[in-house]
C-alpha positions as CSV (number, residue, x, y, z in Angstrom):
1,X,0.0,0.0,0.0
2,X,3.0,2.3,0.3
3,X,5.3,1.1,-2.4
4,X,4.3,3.9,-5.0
5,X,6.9,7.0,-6.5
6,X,5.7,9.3,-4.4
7,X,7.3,7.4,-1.6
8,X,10.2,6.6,-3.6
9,X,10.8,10.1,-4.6
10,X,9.9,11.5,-0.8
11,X,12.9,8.8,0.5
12,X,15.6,10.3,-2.2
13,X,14.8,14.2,-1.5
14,X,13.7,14.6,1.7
15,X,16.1,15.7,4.5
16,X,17.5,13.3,7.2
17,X,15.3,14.4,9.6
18,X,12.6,14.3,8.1
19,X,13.1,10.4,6.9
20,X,13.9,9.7,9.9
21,X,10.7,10.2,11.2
22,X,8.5,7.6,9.0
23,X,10.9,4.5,10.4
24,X,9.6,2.0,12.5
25,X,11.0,1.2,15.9
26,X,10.7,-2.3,14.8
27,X,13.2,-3.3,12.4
28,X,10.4,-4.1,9.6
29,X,9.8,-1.9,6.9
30,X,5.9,-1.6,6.9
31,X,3.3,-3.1,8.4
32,X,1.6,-6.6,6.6
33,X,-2.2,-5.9,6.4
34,X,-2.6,-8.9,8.3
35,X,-1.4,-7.8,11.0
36,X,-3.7,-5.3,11.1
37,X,-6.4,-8.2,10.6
38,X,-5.2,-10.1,13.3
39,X,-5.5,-7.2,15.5
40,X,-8.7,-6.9,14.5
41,X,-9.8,-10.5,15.1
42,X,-8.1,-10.2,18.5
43,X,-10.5,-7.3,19.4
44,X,-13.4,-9.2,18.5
45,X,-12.6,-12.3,20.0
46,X,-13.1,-13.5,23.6
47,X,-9.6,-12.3,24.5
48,X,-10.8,-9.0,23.7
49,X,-13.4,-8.3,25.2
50,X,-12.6,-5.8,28.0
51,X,-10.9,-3.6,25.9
52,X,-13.3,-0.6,24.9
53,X,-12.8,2.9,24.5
54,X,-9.0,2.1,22.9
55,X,-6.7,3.2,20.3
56,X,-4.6,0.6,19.4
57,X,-1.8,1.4,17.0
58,X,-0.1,-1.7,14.7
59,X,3.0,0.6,13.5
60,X,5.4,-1.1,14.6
61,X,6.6,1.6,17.0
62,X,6.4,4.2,14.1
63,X,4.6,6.7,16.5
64,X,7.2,5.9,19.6
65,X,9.5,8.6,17.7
């Protein structure tokens, strides 16, 4: 989903700093949409259920920085 130019061109101009700020704290480089479904399944299992009112953020650490 973000494999595109515009990412590719963003990585090659951008400033250090700024770069630096779209990597993960986990040493992947983007989140598999199944982990966001598994998430998801875990919130509507019976595991789940006492978690309400929650934002729960699969980044992998990507808003830790």
């Amino acid at each position: 989903m973000i494999h595109n130019s515009m990412l590719e061109e963003y990585f090659t101009t951008a400033d250090e700093q700024d770069r630096l700020a779209l990597v993960n704290a986990i040493h992947v480089r983007a989140v598999e949409p199944v982990d966001i479904s598994n998430a998801m399944l875990w919130l509507c299992s019976e595991e789940g259920r006492y978690v309400t009112g929650s934002a729960i953020r699969v980044d992998a650490g990507a808003n830790l920085r």
